[in-house]
C-alpha positions as CSV (number, residue, x, y, z in Angstrom):
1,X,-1.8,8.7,-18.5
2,X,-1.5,6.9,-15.0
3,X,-2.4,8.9,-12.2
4,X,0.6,10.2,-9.5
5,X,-1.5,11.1,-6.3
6,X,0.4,12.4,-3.4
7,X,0.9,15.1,-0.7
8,X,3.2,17.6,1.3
9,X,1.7,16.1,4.7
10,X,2.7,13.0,4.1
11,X,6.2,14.5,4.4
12,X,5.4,15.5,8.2
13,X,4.6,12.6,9.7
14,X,7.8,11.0,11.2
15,X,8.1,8.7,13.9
16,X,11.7,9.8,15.9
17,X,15.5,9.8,15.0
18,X,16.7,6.8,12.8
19,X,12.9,5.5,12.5
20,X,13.3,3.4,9.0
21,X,9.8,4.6,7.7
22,X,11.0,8.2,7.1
23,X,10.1,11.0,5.3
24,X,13.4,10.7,2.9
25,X,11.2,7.6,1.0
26,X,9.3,10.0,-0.3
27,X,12.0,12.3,-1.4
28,X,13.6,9.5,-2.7
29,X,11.0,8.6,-4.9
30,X,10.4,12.5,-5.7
31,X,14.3,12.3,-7.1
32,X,14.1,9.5,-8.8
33,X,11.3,10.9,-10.8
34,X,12.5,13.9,-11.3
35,X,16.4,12.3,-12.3
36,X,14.7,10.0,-14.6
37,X,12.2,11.9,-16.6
38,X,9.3,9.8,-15.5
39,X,7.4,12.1,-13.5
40,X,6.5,14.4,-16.9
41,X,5.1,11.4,-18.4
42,X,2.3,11.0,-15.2
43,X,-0.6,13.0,-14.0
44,X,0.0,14.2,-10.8
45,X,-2.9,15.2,-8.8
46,X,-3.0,16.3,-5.5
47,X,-4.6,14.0,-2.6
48,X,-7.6,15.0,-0.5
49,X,-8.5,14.2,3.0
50,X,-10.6,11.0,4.0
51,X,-13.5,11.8,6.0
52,X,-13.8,9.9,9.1
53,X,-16.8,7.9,8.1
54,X,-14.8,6.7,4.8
55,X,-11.8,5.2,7.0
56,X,-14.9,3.9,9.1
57,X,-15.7,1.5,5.9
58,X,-12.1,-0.5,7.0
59,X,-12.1,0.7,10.3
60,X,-13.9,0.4,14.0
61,X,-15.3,3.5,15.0
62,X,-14.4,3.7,18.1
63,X,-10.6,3.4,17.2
64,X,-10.6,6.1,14.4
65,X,-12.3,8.1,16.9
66,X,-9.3,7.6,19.5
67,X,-6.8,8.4,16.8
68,X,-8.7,11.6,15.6
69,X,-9.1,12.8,19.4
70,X,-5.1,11.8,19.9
71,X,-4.7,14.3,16.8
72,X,-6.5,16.8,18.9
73,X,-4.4,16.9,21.8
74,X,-0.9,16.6,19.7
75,X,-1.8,20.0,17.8
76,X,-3.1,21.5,20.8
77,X,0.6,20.7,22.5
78,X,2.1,21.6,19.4
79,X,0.7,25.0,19.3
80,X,2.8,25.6,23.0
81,X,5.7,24.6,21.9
82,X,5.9,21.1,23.0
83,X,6.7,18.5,20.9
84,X,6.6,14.5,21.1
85,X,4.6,11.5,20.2
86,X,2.0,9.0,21.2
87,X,3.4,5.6,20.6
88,X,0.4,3.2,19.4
89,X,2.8,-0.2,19.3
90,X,6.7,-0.2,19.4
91,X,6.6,0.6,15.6
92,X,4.9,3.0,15.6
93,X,4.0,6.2,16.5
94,X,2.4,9.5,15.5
95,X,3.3,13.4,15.7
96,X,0.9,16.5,15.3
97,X,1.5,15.6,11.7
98,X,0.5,12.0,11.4
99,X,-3.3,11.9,11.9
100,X,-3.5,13.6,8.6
101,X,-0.6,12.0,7.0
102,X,-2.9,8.8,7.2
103,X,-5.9,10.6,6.2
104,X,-4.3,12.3,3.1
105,X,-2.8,8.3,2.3
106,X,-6.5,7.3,2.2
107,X,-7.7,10.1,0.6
108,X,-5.6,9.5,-2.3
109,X,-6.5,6.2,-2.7
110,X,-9.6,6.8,-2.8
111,X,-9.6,9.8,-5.0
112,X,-7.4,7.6,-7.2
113,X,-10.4,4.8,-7.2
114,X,-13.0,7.7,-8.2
115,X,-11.0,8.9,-11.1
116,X,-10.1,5.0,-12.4
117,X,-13.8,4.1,-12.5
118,X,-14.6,7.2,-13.8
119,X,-12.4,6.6,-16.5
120,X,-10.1,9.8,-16.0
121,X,-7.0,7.3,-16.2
122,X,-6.2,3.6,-16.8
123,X,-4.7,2.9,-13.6
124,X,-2.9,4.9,-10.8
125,X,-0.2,5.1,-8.3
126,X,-0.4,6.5,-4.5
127,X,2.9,7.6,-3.1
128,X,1.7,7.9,0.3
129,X,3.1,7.6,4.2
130,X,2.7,6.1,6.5
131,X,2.1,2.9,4.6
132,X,-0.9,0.9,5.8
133,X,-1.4,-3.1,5.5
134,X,-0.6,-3.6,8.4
135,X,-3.2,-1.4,10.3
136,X,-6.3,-3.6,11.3
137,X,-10.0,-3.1,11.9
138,X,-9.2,-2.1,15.4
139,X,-5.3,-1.5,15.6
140,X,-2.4,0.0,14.1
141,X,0.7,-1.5,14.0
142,X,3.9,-2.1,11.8
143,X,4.4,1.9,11.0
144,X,1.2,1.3,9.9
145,X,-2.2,4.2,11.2
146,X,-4.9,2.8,8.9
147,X,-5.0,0.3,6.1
148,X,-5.8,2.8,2.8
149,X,-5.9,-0.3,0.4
150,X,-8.7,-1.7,2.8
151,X,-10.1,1.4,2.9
152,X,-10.3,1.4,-1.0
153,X,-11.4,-2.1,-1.4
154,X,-14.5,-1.1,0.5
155,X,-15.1,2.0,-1.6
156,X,-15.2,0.1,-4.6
157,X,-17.4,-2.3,-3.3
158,X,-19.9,-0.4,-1.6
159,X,-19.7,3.3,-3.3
160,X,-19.2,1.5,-7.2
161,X,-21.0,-1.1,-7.0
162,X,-17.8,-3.8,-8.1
163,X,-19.3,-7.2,-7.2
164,X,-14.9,-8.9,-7.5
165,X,-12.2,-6.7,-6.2
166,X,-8.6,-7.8,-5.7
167,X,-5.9,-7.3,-3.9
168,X,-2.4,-8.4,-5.0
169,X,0.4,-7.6,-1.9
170,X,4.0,-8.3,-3.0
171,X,5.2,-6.7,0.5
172,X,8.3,-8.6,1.8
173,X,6.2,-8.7,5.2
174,X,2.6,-10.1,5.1
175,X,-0.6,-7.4,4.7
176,X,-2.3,-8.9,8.3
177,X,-4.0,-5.8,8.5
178,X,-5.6,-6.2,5.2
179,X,-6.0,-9.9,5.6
180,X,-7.9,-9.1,9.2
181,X,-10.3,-6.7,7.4
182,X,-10.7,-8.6,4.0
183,X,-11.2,-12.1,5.4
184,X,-13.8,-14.4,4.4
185,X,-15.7,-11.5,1.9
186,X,-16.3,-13.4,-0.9
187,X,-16.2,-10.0,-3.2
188,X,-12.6,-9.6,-2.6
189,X,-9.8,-11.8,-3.6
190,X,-6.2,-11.5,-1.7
191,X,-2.9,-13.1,-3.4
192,X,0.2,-12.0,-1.3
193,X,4.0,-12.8,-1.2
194,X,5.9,-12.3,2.1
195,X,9.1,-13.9,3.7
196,X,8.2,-16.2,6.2
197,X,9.0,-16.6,9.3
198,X,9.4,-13.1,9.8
199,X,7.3,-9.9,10.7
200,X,4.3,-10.0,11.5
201,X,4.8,-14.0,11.8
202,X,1.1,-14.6,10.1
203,X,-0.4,-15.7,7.1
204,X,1.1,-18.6,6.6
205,X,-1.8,-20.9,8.2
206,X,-4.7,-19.1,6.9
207,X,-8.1,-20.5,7.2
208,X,-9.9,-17.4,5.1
209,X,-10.9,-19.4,1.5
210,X,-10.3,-16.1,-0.5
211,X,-6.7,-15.3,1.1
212,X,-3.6,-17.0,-1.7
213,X,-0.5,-16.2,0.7
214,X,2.5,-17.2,-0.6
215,X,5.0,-17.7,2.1
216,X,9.1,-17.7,0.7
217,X,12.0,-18.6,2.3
218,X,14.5,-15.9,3.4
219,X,17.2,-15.3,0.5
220,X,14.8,-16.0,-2.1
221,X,15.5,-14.8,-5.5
222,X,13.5,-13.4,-8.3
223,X,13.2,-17.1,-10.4
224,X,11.8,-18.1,-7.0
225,X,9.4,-16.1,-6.8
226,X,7.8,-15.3,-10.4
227,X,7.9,-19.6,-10.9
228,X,5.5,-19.5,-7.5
229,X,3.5,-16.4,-8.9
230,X,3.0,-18.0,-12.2
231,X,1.9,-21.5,-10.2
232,X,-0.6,-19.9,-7.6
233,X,-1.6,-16.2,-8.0
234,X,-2.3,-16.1,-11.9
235,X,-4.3,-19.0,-12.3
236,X,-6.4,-17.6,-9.1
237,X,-6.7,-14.5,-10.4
238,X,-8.0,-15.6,-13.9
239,X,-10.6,-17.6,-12.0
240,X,-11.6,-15.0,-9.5
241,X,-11.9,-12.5,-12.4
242,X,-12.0,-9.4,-10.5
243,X,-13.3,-6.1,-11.7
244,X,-10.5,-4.1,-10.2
245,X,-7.3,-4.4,-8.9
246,X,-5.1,-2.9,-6.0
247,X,-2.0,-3.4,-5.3
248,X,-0.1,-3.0,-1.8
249,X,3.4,-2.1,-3.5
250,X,6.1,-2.8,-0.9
251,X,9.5,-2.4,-2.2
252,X,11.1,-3.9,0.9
253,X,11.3,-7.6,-0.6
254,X,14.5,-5.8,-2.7
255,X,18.0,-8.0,-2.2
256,X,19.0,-4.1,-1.0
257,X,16.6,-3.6,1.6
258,X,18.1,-4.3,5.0
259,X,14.4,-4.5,6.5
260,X,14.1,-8.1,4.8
261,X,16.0,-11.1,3.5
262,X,14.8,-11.8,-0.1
263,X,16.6,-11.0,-3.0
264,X,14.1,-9.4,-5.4
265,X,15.4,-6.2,-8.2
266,X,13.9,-3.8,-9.7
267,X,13.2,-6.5,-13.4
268,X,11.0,-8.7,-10.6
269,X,8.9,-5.3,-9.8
270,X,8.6,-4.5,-13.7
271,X,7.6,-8.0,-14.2
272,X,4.8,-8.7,-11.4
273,X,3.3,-5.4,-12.6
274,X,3.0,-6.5,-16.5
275,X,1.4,-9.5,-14.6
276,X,-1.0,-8.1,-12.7
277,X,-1.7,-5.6,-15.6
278,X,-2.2,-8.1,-18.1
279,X,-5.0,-10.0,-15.6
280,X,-6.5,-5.9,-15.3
281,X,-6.9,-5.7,-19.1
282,X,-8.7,-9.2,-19.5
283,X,-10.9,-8.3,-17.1
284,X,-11.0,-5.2,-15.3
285,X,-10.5,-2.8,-18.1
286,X,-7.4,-2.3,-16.9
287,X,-8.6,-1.1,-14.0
288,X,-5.7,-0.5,-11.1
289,X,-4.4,1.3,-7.9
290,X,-1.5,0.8,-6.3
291,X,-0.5,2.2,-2.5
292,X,3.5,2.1,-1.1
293,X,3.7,-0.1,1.7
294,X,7.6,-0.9,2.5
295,X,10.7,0.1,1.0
296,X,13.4,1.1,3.6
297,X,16.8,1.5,1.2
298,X,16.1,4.6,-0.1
299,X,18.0,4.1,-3.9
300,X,16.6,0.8,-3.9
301,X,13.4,2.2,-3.8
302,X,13.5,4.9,-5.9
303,X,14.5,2.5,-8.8
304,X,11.9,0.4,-7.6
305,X,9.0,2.3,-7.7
306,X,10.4,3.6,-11.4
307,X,10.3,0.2,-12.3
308,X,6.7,0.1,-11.5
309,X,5.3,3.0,-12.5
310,X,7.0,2.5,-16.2
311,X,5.3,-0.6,-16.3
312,X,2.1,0.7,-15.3
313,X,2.6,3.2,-17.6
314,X,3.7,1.1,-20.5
315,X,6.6,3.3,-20.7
């Protein structure tokens, strides 16, 4: 049965009025599980808190100490009455909540990594804010605290021993974050899609050998993209082999989504995760977690993420 992990704080994290990375995605998802059936059919489990020195495997010290001590003084205003936020880039920001928002996003992944290799379930699915690929060893950015996909990468490398991990990002923005942490480690193989030019305006000219970014024009459609999928990612994969797989699951590259330009639905989802799946089974014993990253049209990601999680289910 494929794993559900998830948690009430990442409800309270919220970044301001009108901020497109809301708590509502969650709910959204929540409803659409609950509408469709779907959620009886997964095992939900609830997610823990990282421990510092676990984000430390993706992160510099020295910054998850500055967000931890920010945390510190937002509860301690919090508990007099006063309300606000700490903005960390334009994007993004946190409240009293949002230090362990991030932590509980990392936790589950992580928790989720423990009970795939243990063999508790063939794959599972995080739904978790604030998303993280764009959070980097020393930054956060793009409504993004700290990069839980990284942070799981590095768990399966250095706490399971995996000698090939990958990472498949079908975000309509590219994972920097991910790519900043990830780069050049020849254990871990990255294959991402993103609309280019656009947000985060990267990727597209990278020098890291085990980075596949696929830039695609705004207004692409799904044919567009599975043809480039099938061309470059697949055959890459196959040859890399890895031993696990996660997936940064951004629903934002939807033709719904008002956040990007491309033109994917909810078939194209269904379809890239039979892909990836079918790569896990030949050689990761099926072996894979997936995070939320983006999704900003809150019916277009509920269906979205339905999509997926039937595939992963094999429902």
């Amino acid at each position: 049965m494929t794993g559900y992990f998830t948690h009430r704080d990442c409800h309270l994290h919220e970044m301001g009025p009108g901020h497109p990375e809301c708590p509502e995605r969650l709910a959204a998802i929540e409803d659409r599980l609950l509408a469709s059936g779907l959620g009886d059919a997964l095992e939900r489990r609830e997610a823990p808190l990282a421990l510092l020195s676990a984000l430390e495997l993706a992160h510099d010290s020295e910054h998850v100490a500055l967000l931890d001590a920010t945390h510190a003084r937002l509860q301690d205003a919090a508990e007099k009455g006063e309300r606000g936020y700490v903005q960390l880039d334009p994007d993004t920001a946190l409240n009293a909540s949002s230090w362990n928002a991030a932590r509980r996003s990392a936790g589950a992944v992580l928790a989720a990594t423990d009970a795939v290799m243990a063999g508790e379930m063939p794959n599972a699915f995080c739904a978790v804010r604030p998303p993280g690929h764009h959070a980097t060893y020393e930054r956060s950015m793009g409504f993004c605290i700290t990069n839980q996909v990284a942070v799981g990468v590095r768990h399966a490398l250095e706490r399971h021993g995996l000698e090939r991990v990958a990472v498949v990002d079908f975000d309509v923005h590219h994972g920097n974050g991910t790519e900043d942490i990830l780069a050049n480690d020849e254990r871990v193989l990255m294959v991402g899609i993103f609309q280019h030019p656009f947000y985060p305006h990267s990727g597209a000219n990278s020098r890291a050998s085990n980075m596949l970014n696929l830039p695609v024009p705004a207004y692409s459609k799904g044919p567009v993209v599975r043809e480039m999928i099938e061309s470059h990612w697949l055959p890459r994969l196959e040859a890399f082999k890895p031993q696990m797989i996660f997936i940064s699951a951004g629903f934002d590259a939807h033709k719904d989504d008002d956040l990007g330009q491309l033109g994917l639905v909810e078939a194209d989802y269904t379809w890239m995760t039979q892909q990836i799946m079918a790569v896990a089974k030949r050689h990761a014993q099926g072996r894979i977690v997936s995070s939320l990253e983006g999704g900003y049209n809150l019916y277009a990601l509920g269906r979205s993420v339905e999509a997926h999680l039937r595939a992963l289910a094999s429902l």
